[in-house]
C-alpha atoms as a printed R data frame, in Angstrom:
    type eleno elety resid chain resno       x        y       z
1   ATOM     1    CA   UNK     A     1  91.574 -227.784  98.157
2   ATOM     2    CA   UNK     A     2  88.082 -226.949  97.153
3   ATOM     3    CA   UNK     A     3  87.994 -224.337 100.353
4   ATOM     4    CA   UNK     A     4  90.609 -222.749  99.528
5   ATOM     5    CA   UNK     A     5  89.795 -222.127  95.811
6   ATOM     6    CA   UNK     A     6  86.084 -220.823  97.493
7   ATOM     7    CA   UNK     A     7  88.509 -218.235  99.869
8   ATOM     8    CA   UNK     A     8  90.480 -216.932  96.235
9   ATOM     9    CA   UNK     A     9  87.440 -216.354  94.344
10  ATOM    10    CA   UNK     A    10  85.614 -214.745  96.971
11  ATOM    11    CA   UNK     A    11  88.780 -212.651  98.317
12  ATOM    12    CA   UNK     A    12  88.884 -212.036  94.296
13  ATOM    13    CA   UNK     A    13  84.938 -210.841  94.166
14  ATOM    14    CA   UNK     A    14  85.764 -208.545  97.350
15  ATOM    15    CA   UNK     A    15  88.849 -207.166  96.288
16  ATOM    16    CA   UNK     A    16  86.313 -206.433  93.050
17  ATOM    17    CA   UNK     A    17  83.558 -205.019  94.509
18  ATOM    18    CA   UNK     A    18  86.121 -202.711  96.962
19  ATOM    19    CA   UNK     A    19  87.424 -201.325  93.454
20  ATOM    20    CA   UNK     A    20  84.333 -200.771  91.999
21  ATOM    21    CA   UNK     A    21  82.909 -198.414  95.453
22  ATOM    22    CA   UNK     A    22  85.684 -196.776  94.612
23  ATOM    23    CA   UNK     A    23  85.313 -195.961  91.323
24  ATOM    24    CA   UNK     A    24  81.765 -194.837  91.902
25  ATOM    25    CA   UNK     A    25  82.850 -192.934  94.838
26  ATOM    26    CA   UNK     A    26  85.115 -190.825  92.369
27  ATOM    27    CA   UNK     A    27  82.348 -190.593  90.321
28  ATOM    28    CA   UNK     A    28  80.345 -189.126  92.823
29  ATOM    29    CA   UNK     A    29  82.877 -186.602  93.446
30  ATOM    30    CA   UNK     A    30  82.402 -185.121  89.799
31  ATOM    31    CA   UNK     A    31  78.778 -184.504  90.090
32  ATOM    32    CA   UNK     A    32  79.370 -182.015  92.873
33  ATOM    33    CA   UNK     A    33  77.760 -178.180  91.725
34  ATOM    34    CA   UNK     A    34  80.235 -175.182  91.654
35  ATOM    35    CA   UNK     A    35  79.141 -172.010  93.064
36  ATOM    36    CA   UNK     A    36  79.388 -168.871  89.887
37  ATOM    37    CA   UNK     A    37  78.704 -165.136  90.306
38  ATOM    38    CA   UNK     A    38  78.042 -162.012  87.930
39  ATOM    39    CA   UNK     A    39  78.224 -158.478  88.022
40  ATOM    40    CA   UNK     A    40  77.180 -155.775  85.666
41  ATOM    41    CA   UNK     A    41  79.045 -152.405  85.091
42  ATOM    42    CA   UNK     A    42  77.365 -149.527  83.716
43  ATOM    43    CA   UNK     A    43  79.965 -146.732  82.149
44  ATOM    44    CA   UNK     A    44  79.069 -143.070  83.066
45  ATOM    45    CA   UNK     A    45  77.513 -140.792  80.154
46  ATOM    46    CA   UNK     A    46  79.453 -139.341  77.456
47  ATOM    47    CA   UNK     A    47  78.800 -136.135  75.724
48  ATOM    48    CA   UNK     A    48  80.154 -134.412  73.084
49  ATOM    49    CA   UNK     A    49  81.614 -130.860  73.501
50  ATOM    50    CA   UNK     A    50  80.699 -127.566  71.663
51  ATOM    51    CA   UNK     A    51  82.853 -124.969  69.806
52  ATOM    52    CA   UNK     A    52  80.720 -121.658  69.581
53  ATOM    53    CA   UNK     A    53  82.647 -118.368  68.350
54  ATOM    54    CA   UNK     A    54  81.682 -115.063  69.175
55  ATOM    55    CA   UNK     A    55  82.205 -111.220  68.335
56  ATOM    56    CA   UNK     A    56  81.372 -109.064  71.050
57  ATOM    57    CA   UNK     A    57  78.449 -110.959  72.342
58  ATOM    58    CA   UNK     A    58  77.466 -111.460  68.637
59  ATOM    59    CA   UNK     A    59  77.387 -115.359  66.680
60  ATOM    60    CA   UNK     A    60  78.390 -112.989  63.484
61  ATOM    61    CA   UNK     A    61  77.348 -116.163  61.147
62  ATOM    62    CA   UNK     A    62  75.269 -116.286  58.665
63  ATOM    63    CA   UNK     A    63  74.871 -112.546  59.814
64  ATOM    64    CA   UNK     A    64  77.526 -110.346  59.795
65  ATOM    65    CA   UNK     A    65  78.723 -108.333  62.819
66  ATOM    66    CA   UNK     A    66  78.542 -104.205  61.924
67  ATOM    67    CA   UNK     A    67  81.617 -103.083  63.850
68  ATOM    68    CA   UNK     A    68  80.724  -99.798  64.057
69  ATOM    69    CA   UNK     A    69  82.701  -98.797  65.914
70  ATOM    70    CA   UNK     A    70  85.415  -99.090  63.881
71  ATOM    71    CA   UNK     A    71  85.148  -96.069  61.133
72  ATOM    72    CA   UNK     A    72  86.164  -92.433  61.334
73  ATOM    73    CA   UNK     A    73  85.042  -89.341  58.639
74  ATOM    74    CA   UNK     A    74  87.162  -86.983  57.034
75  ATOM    75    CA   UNK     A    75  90.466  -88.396  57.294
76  ATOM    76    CA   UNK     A    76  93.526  -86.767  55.314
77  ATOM    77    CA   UNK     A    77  96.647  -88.190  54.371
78  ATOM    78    CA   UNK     A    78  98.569  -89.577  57.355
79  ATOM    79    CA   UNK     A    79  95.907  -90.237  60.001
80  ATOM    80    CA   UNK     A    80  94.787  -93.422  61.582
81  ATOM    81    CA   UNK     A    81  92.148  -94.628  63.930
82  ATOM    82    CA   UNK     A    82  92.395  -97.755  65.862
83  ATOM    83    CA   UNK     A    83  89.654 -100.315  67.250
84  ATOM    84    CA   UNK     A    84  89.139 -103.512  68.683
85  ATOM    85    CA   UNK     A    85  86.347 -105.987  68.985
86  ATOM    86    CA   UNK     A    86  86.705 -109.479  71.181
87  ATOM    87    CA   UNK     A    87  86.952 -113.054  69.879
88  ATOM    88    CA   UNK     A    88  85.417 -115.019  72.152
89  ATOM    89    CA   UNK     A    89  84.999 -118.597  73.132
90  ATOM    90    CA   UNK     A    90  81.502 -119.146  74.482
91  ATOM    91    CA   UNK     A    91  81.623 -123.135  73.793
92  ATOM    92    CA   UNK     A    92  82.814 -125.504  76.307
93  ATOM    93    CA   UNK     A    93  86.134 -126.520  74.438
94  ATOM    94    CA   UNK     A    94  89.362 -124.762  73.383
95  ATOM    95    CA   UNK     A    95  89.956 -123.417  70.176
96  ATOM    96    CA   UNK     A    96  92.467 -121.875  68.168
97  ATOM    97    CA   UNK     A    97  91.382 -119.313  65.393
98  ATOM    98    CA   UNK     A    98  93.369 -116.751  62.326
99  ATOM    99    CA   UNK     A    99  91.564 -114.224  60.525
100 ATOM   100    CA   UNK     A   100  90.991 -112.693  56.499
101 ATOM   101    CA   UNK     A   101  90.467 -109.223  55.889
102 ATOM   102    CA   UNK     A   102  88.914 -107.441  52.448
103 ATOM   103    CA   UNK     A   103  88.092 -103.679  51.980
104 ATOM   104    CA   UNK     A   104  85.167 -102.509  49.270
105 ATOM   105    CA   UNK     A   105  84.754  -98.747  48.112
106 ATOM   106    CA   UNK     A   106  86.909  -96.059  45.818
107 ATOM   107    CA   UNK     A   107  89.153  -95.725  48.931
108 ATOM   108    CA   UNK     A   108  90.192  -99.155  49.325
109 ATOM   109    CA   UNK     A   109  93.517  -98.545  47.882
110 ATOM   110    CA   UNK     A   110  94.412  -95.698  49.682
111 ATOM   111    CA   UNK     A   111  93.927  -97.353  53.329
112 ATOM   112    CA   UNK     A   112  96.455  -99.486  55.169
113 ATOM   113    CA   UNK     A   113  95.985 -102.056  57.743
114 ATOM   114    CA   UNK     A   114  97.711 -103.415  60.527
115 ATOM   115    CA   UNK     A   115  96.362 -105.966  63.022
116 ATOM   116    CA   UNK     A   116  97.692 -107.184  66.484
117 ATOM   117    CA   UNK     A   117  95.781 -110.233  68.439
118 ATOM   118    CA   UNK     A   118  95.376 -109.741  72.284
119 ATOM   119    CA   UNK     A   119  96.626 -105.749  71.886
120 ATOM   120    CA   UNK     A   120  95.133 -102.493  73.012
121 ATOM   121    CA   UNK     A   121  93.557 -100.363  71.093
122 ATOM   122    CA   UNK     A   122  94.420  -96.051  71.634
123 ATOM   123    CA   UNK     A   123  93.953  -93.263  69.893
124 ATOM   124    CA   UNK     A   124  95.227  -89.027  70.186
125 ATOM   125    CA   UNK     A   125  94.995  -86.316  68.620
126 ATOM   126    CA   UNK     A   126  92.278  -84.218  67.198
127 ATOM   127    CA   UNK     A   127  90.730  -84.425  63.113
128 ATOM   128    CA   UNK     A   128  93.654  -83.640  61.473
129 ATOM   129    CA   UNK     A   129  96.867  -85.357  63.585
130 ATOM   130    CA   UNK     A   130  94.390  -88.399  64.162
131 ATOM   131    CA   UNK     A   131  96.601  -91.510  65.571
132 ATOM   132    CA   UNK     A   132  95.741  -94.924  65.910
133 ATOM   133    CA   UNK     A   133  97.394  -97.432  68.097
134 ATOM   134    CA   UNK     A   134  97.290 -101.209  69.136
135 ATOM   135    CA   UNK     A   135  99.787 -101.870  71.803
136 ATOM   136    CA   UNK     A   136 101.097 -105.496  73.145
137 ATOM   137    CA   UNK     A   137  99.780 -108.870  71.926
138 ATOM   138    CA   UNK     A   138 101.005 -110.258  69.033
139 ATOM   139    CA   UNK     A   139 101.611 -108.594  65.778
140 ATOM   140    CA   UNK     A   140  99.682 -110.415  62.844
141 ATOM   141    CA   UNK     A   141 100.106 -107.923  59.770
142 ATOM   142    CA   UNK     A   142 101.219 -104.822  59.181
143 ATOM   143    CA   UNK     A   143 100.209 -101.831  56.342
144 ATOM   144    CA   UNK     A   144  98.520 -104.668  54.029
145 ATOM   145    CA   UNK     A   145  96.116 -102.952  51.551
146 ATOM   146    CA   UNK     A   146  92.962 -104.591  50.909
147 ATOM   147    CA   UNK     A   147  90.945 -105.582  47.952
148 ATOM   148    CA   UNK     A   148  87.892 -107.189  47.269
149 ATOM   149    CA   UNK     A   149  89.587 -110.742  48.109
150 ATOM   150    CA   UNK     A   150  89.979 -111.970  51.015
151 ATOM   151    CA   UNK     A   151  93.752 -112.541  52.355
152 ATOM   152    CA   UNK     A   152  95.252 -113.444  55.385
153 ATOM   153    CA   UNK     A   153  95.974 -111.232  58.139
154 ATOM   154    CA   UNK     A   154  95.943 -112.952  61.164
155 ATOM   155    CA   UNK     A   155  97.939 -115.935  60.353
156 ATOM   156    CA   UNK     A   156  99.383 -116.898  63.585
157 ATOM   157    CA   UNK     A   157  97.055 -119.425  64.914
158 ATOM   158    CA   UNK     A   158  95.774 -117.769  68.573
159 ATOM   159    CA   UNK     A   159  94.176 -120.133  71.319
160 ATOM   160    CA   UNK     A   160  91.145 -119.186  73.628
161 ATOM   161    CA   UNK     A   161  90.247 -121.518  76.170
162 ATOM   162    CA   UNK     A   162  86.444 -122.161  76.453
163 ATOM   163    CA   UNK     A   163  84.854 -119.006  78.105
164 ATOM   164    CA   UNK     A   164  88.006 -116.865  77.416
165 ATOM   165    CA   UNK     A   165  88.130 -113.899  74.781
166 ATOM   166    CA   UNK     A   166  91.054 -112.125  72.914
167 ATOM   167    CA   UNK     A   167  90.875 -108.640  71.493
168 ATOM   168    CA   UNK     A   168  91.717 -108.119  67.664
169 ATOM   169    CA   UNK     A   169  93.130 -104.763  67.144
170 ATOM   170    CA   UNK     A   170  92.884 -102.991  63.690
171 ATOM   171    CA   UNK     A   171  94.838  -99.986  62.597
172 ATOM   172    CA   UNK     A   172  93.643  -97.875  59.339
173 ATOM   173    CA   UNK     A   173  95.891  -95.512  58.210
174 ATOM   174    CA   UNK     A   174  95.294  -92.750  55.130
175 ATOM   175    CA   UNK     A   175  98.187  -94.156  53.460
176 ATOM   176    CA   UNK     A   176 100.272  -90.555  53.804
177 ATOM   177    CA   UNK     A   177 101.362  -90.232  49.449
178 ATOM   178    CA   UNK     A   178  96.835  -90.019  49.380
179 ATOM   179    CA   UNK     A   179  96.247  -87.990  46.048
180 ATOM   180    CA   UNK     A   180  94.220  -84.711  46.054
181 ATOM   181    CA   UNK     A   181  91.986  -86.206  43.963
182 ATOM   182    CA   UNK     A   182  90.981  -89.064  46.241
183 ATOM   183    CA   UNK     A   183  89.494  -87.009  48.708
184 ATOM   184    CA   UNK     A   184  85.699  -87.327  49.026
185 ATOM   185    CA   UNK     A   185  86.032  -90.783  48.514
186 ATOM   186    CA   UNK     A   186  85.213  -94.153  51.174
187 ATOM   187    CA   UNK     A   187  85.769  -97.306  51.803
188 ATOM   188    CA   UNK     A   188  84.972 -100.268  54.727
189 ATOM   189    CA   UNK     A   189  86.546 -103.425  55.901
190 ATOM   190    CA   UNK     A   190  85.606 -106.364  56.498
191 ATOM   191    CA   UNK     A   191  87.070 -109.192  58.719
192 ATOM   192    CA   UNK     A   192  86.357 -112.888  59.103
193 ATOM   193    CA   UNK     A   193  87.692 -114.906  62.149
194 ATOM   194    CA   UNK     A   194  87.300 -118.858  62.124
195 ATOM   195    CA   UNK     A   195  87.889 -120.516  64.632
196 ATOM   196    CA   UNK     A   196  88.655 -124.423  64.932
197 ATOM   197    CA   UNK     A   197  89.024 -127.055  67.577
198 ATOM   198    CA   UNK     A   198  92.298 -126.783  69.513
199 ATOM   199    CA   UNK     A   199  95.127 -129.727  67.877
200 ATOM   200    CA   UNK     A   200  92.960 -129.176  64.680
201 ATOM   201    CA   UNK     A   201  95.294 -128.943  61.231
């Protein structure tokens, strides 16, 4: 009787000791490392872009531009002379631009504008028969007289891609009902073209 209580308990201790190897072998499992790795990504560089306006190789701003070559002398009632000068885009992003025009001098309400965008600028006829022309492109504004304030007359948003250009073509005409007693008198013009960056309001 006595031996075979001794065989329980120690069938009891081994079945014991079996469970508890085995619960330290899980153990051991756990304590195992894990193998990790990193890497690093750098982005490329970023830069902003530039929006730089030109007039005929000029900035134009703060100083203006003298378009000389826009004027004529001794005009009489009914004549017009026609010029151009180039908008260009010397920045490295598109842009879109619209222009103001103003006149100064006794004259000033005797002369009458027209401008075209991306037109041709021609002109016949000797000092007296004098016309001026701006062909193609796209008409803007047509026999506006200017004053001292500056008003719109390129309205029509144009678009230059960077390094492109666009000609602006002005017409002045001696409006052709000129009095007698406005001869002698003179007058200029003066344009402003802003430009902004393309999808701008």
């Amino acid at each position: 009787m006595l031996e075979k209580t001794f065989r329980a308990l120690a069938s009891a201790r081994a079945r014991a000791l079996l469970t508890i190897g085995m619960v330290l072998g899980i153990g051991a499992v756990t304590t195992l490392a894990y193998w990790t790795d990193t890497a690093t990504v750098n982005s490329g560089t970023f830069s902003s872009g530039t929006l730089n306006l030109k007039v005929d190789g000029n900035e134009g701003n703060p100083t203006a531009y003298g378009w000389s070559t826009f004027n004529a002398s001794n005009l009489v009632p009914g004549e017009s002379v026609a010029a151009t000068f180039q908008v260009q885009n010397t920045g490295t992003v598109d842009f879109t631009y619209t222009g103001t025009g103003s006149a100064s001098g006794a004259l000033a309400p005797s002369l009458r504008f027209t401008v075209r965008t991306g037109a041709t600028a021609g002109n016949s006829g000797a000092a007296g028969s004098r016309v001026g022309t701006c062909t193609g492109g796209t008409a803007q504004s047509s026999s506006l007289t200017y004053t001292g304030t500056a008003q719109t007359v390129a309205g029509t948003a144009q678009t230059v891609a960077a390094g492109g250009s666009q000609t602006f073509c002005v017409i002045a005409t001696l409006d052709a009902g000129t009095a007698l007693s406005e001869g002698g008198k003179s007058a200029s013009a003066q344009f402003v073209v802003t430009a902004k960056q393309l999808g701008a309001p």
